[in-house]
FILUMPA-326548 format. One record per residue (C-alpha): residue number from 1; residue in one letter; z, x, y. Coordinates in pm, 1 decimal. Each point is the difference from the previous one (the first is absolute). Example, Ala and Ser with C-alpha at 12.3 -4.5 7.8 and 13.67 -1.06 7.14 Angstrom:
SITE  kepa  koltor         z         x         y
SITE     1       A     780.0    1230.0    -450.0
SITE     2       S     -66.0     137.0     344.0
//
This chain:
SITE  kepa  koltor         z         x         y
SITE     1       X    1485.0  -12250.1    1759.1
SITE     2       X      67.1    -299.5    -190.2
SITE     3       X     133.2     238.5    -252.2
SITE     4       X     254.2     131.4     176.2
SITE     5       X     137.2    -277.5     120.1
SITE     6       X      66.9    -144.6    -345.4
SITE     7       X     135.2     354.8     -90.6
SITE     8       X     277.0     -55.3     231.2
SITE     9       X      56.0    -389.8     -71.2
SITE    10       X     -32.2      42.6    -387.3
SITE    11       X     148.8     317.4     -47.3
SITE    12       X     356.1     -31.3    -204.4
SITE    13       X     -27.2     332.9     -80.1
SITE    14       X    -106.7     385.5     191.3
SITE    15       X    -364.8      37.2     -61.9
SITE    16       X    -153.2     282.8      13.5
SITE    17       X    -261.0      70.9     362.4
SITE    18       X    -122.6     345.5     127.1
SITE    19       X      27.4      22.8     391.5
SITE    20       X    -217.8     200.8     192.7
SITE    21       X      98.6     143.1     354.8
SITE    22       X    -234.5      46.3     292.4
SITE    23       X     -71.8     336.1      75.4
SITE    24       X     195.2     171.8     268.1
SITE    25       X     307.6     -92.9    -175.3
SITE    26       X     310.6     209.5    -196.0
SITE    27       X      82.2    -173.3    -343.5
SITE    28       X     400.1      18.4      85.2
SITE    29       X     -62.1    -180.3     378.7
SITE    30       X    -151.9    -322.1    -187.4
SITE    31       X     229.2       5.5    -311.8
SITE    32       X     322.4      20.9     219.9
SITE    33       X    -165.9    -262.2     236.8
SITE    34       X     -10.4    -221.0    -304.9
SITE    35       X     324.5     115.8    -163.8
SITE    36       X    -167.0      47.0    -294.7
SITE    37       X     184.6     249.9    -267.0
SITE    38       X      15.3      34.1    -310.4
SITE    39       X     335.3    -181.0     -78.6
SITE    40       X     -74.4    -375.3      64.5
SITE    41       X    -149.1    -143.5    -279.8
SITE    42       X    -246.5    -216.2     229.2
SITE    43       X     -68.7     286.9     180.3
SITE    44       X     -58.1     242.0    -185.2
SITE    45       X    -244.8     318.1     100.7
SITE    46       X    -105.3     141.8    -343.9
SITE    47       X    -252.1     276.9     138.2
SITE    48       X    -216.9     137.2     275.6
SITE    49       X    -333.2     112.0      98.1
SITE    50       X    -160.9     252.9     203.9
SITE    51       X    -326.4      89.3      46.6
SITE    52       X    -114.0     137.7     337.5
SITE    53       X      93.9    -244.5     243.9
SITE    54       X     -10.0    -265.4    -264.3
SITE    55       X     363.0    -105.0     -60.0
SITE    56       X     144.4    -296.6    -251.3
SITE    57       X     304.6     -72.5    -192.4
SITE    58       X      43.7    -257.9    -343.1
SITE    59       X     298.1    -169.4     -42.4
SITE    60       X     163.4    -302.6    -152.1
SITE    61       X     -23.8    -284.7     309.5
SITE    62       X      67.6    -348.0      39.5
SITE    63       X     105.5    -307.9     233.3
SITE    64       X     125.3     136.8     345.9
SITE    65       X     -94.1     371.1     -72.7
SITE    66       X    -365.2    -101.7     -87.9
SITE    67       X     -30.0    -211.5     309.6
SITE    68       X     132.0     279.3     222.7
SITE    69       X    -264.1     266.3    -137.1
SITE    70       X    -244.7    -267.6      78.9
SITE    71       X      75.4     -71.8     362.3
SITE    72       X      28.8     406.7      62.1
SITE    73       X    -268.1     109.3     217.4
SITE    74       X      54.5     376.3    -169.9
SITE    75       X    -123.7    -142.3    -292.9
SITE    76       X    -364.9      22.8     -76.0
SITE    77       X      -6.1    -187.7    -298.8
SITE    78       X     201.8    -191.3    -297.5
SITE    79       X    -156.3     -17.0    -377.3
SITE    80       X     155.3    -118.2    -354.3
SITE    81       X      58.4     322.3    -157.6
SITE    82       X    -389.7    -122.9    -203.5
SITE    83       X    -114.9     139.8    -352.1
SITE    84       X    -337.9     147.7      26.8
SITE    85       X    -258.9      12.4    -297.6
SITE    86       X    -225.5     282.0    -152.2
SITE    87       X    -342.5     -45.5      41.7
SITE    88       X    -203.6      35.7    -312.0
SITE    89       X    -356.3      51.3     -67.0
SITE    90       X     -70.7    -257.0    -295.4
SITE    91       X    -285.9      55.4    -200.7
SITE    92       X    -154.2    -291.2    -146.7
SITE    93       X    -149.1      87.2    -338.7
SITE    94       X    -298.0    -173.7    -171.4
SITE    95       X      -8.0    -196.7     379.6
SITE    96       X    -309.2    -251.5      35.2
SITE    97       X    -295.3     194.3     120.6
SITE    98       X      16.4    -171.3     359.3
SITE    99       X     316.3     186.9      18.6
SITE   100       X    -156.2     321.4    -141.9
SITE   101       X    -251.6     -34.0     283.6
SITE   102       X     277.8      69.2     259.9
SITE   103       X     128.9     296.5    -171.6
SITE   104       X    -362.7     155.7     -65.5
SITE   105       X    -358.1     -94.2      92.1
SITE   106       X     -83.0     -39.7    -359.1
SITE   107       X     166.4    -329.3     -84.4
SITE   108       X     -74.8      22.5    -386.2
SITE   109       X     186.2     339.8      16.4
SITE   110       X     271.0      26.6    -216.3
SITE   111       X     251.5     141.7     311.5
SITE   112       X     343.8    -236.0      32.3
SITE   113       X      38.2    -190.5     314.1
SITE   114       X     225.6     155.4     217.6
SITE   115       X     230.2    -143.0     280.9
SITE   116       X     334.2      -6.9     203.3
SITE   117       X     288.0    -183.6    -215.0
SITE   118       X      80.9    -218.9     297.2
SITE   119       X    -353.1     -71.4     127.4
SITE   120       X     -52.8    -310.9     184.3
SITE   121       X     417.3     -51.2      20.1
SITE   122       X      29.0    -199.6     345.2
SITE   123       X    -355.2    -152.2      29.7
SITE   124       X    -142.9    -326.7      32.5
SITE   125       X    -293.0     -73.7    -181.8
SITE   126       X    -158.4    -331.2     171.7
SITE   127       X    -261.5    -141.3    -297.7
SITE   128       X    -210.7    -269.5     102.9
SITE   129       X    -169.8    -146.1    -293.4
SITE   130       X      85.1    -239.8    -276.9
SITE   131       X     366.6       4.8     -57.5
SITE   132       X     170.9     279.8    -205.3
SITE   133       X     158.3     -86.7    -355.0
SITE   134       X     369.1     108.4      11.4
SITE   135       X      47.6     -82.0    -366.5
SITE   136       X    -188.7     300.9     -53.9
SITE   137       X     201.6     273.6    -234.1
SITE   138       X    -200.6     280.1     152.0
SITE   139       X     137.6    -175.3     384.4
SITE   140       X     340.5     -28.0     -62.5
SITE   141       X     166.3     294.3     117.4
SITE   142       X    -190.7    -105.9     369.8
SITE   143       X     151.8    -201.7     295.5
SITE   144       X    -240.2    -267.6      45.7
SITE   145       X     -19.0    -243.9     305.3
SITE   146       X    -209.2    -307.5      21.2
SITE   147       X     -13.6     -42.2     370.7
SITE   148       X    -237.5    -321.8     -22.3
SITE   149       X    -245.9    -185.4    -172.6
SITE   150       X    -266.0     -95.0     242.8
SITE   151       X    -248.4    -137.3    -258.7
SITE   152       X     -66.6    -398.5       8.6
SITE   153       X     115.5      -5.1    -333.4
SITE   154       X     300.2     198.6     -26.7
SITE   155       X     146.5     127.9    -318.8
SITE   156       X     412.9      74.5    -132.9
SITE   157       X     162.1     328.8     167.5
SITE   158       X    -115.2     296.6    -217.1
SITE   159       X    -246.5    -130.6    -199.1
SITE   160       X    -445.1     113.7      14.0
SITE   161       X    -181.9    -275.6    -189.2
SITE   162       X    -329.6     200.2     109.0
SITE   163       X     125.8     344.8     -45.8
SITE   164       X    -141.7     191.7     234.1
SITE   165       X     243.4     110.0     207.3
SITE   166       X     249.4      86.8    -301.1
SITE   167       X    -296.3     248.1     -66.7
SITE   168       X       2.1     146.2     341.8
SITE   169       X     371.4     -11.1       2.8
SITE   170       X      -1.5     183.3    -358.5
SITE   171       X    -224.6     309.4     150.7
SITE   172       X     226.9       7.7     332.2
SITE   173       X     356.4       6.8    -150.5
SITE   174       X      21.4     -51.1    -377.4
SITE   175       X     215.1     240.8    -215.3
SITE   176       X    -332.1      67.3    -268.3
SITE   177       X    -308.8     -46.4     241.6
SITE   178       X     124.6      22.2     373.8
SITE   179       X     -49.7     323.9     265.4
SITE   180       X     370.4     -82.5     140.5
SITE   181       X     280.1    -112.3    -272.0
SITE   182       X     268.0     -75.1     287.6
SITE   183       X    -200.5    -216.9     307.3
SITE   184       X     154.0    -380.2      99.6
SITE   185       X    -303.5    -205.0     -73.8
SITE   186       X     -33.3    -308.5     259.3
SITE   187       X    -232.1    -243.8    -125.8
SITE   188       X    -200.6    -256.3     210.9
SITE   189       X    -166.3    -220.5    -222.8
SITE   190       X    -330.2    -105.8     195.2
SITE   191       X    -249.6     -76.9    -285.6
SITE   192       X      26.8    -303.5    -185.4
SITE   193       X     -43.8       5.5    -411.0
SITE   194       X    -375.1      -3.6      64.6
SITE   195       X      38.7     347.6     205.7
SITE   196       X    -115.7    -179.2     297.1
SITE   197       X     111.8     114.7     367.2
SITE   198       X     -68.1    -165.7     330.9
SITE   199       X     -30.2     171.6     341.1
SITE   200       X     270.1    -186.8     166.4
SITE   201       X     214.8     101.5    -280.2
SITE   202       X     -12.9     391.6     -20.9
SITE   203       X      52.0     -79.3     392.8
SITE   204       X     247.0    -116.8     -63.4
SITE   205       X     150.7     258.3    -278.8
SITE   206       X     -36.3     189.9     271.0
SITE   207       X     232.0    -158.0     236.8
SITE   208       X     292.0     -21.1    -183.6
SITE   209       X     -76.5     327.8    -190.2
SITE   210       X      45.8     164.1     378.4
SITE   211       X     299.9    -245.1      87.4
SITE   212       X     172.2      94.9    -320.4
SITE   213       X     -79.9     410.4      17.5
SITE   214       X     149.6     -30.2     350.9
SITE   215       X     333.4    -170.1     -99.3
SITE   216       X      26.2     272.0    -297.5
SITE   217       X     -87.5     331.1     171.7
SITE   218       X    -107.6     187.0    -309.9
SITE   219       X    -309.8     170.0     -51.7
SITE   220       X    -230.5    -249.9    -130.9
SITE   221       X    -342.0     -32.9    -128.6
SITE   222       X    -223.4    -262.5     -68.7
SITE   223       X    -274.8     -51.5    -235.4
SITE   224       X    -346.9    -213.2      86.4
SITE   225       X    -184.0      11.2    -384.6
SITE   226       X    -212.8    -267.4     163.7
SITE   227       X    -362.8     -68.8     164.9
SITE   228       X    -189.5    -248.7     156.4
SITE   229       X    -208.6    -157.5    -233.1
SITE   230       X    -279.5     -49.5     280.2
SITE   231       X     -15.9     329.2     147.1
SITE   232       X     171.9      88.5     366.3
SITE   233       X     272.2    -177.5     184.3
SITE   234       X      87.8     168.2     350.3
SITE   235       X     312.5    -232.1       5.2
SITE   236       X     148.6     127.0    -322.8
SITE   237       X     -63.1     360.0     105.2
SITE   238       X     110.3     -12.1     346.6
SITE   239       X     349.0    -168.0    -154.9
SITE   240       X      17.2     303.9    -253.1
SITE   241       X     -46.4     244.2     318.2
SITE   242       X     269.3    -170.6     239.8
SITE   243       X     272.7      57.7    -326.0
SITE   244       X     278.6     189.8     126.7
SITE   245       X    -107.4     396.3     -47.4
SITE   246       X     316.5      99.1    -163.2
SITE   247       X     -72.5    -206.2    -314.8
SITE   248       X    -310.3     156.9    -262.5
SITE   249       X    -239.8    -244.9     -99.3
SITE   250       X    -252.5      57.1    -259.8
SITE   251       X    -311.2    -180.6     -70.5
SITE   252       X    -227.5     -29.6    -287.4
SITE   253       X    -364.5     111.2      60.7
SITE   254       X    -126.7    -305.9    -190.3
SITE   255       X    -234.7     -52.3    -303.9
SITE   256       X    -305.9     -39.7     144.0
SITE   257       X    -194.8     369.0     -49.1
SITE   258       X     -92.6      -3.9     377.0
SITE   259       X      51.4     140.5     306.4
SITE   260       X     395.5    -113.4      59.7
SITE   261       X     -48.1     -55.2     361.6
SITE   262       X    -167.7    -286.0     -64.8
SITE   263       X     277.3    -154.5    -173.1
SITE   264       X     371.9     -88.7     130.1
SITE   265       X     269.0     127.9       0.4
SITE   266       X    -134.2     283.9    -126.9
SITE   267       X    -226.7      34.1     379.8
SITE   268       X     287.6      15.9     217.1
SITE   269       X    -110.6     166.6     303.2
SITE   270       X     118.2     203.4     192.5
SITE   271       X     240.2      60.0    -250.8
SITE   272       X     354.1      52.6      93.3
SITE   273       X     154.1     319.5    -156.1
SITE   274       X     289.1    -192.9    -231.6
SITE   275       X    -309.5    -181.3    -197.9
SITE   276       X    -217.0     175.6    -262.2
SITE   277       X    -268.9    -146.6    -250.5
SITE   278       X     -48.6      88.5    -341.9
SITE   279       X    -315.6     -17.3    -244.4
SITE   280       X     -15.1      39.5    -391.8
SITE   281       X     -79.6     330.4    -201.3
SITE   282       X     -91.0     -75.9    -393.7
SITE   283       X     190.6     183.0    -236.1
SITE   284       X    -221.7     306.2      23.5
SITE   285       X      54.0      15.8     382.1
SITE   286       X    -349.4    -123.5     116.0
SITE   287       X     -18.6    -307.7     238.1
SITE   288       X      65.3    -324.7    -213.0
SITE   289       X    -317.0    -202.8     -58.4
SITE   290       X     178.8    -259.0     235.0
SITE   291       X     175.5     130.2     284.4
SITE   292       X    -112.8     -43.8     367.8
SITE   293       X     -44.5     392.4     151.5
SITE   294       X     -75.4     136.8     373.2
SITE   295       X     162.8     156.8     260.1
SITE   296       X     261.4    -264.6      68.7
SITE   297       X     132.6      65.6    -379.7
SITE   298       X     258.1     318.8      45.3
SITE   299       X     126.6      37.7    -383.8
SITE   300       X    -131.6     -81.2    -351.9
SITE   301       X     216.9     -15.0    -290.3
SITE   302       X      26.2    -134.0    -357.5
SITE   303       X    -143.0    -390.6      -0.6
SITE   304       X    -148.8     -30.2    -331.6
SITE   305       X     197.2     -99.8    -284.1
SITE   306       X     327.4      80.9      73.1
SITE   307       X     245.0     -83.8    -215.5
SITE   308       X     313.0    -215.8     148.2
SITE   309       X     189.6    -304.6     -91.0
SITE   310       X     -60.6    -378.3     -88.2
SITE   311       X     136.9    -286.9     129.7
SITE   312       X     239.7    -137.7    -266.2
SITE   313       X    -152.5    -315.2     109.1
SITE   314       X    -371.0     139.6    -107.0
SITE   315       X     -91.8    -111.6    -345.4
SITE   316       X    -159.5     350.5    -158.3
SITE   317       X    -301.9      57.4    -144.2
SITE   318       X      95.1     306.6    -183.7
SITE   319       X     371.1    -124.6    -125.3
SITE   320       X     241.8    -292.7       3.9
SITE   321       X     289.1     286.5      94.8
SITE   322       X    -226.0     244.0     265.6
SITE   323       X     151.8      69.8     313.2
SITE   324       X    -306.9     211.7     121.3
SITE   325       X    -387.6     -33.4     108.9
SITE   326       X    -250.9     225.2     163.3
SITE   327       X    -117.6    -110.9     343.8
SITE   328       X    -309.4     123.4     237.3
SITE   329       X     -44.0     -21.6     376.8
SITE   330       X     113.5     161.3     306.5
SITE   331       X     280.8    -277.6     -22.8
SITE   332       X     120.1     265.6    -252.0
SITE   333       X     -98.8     299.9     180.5
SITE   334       X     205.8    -134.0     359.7
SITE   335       X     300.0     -57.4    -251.9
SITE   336       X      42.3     373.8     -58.0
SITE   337       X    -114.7     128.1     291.7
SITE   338       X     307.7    -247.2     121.8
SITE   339       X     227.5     194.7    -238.2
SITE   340       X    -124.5     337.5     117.0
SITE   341       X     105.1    -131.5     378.7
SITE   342       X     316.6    -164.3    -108.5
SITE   343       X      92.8     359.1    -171.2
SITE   344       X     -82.2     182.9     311.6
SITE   345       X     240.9    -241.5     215.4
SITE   346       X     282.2      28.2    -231.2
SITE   347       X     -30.0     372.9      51.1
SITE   348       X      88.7     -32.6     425.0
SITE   349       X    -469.5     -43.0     101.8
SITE   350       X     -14.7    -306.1     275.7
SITE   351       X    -315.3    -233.7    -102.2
SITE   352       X    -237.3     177.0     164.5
SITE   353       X     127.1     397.1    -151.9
SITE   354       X      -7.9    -198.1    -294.5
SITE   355       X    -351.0     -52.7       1.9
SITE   356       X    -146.2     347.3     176.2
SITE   357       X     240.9     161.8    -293.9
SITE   358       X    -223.4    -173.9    -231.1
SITE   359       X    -367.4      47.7     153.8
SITE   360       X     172.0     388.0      28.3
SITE   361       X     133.3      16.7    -391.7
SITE   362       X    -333.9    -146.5     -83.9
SITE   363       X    -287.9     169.5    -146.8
SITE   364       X    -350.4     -13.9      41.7
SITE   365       X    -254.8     -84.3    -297.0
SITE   366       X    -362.3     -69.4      60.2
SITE   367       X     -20.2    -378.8    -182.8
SITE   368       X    -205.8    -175.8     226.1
SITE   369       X    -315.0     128.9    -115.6
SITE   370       X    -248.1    -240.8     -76.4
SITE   371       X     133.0    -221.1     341.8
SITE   372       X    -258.1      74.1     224.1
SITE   373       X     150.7    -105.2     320.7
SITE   374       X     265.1     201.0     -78.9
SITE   375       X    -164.4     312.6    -194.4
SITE   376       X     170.1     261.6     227.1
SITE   377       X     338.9    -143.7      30.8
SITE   378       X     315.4     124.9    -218.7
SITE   379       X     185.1    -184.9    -210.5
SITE   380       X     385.3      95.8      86.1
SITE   381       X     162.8     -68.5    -372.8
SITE   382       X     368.6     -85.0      23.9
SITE   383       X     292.3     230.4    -115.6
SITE   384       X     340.6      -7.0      30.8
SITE   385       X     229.9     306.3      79.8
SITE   386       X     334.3     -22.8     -89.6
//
């Protein structure tokens, strides 16, 4: 209501508000009770509406008149008189083909990408990884946060001297390469330069990623592209499954072409319903050579070269002026599944209708032949659904 209140303090002027009336009630009884009419300039009814026993009026209000509506019990509601937005269907021509791969399950199809215009508007997008470059052209029409450094060796606000997280980043939100264009990207910088990561520090990532989500009250998510380098951690996984259930989190599969539940995060177990892991399809939609498989992996996606940006603080191997690089791993294949969830959240899902909308958009493709402990099991390949 913090809104209103400066309405009334700030207002010099009649603003326009619609009022809306409880049901039960004539239009005239409330209006009269108000002495509204249409002569007073600051009090002004311009028009009514009735639908049913839905009842409103719009008018020109301000100061006392504003504060009177407001303390009315008759009245069910008070709104700025708002503008309201089409909602177009954008379709992304000549899109990179892990983009194509969520419009079709041929990613070197030649079929546009095709999504909501205000996809991922309202949506915190938690990255835990190596920083995110802000300096980056293809990042600047995106409100980034740096909520910490954690890292013994921290580095300037908005700068990714490794570069991995502007690539994750770049395939989440970016205007060329990324599955939402309009997300708030919160970055928690928790791998040094060396794209090192303690336990105690993604625990603590985790903290103040669940402090800060609970001060903001937006639909969040938060992306683990991470894994233990020796194996299983039952600490690291049982923090992951006590995360508040309203917030998505998705975890990489990891790089290790075995059995993921030998591996955390990715072996989370039981695992709660707001958390989903993701391996890596090649670019002909058969398992990657790398990625970790098994029944605790719910989606595959795109996680071999993908195209998506470079660190301006990267010194390239291709060109002194390129702002892009192909990357591999389910790091890259948990940073568009991310999108895909961020999209769905933006569009009214809760964390965990987020993620059965995607395990029920999904279809199935038989790529992990050749696994044998996992001959008979069905590859769910990721797709979006505008």
């Amino acid at each position: 209501m913090l809104w209103f209140l400066v309405a009334i303090l700030s207002c010099a002027s009649a603003a326009q508000f619609v009022v809306q009336l409880r049901d039960g009630l004539t239009m005239n009884s409330v209006l009269n009770y108000n002495s509204l009419d249409a002569f007073q300039e600051d009090q002004r009814v311009t028009d009514t509406f009735e639908l049913g026993p839905f009842k409103a009026f719009t008018g020109d209000f301000c100061g006392a008149t504003l504060q009177k509506l407001y303390n009315d019990a008759n009245v069910l509601g008070i709104s700025r008189d708002r503008n309201l937005r089409l909602q177009e269907m954008v379709l992304q021509q000549s899109a990179p083909s892990h983009l194509v791969g969520l419009s079709s399950l041929s990613p070197l199809s030649h079929r546009p990408f095709i999504y909501n215009s205000d996809g991922g508007n309202g949506v915190d997008v938690y990255l835990l990884d190596t920083g995110i470059d802000v300096k980056h052209p293809n990042l600047s029409k995106l409100n980034i946060l740096r909520m910490a450094d954690l890292t013994a060796s921290p580095v300037p606000q908005g700068s990714d001297p490794q570069g991995h997280g502007t690539a994750m980043a770049g395939i989440i939100a970016s205007e060329t390469f990324g599955v939402i264009k309009k997300c708030n990207l919160v970055d928690v910088r928790v791998a040094d330069s060396r794209g090192a990561v303690r336990l105690s520090t993604i625990l603590q990532a985790l903290t103040l990623t669940q402090r800060h989500i609970e001060g903001t009250k937006r639909p969040s998510v938060v992306v683990l592209p991470l894994e233990m380098e020796d194996g299983n951690n039952p600490i690291l996984t049982q923090a992951i499954a006590s995360f508040d259930k309203s917030v998505a989190i998705i975890v990489a599969a990891g790089n290790n072409a075995l059995d993921a539940h030998a591996f955390s995060p990715a072996n989370v177990n039981p695992k709660p319903e707001n958390v989903i892991v993701v391996g890596a399809l090649n670019r002909n939609n058969g398992l990657a050579k790398f990625t970790n498989y098994g029944s605790n992996v719910d989606i595959f996606t795109a996680g071999e070269q993908v195209t998506t940006l470079r660190s301006t603080e990267l010194d390239s191997q291709e060109s002194s002026d390129s702002l892009t690089r192909q990357v591999s791993g389910t790091s890259a294949s948990s940073a568009i599944t991310a999108g895909v969830i961020g999209y769905y959240m933006s569009l009214g899902f809760n964390s965990t209708q987020s993620v059965d909308r995607v395990l029920q958009y999904s279809q199935c493709a038989n790529t992990l032949v050749g696994h044998s402990s996992s001959a008979n099991q069905c590859a769910k390949v990721l797709q979006l659904q505008p």
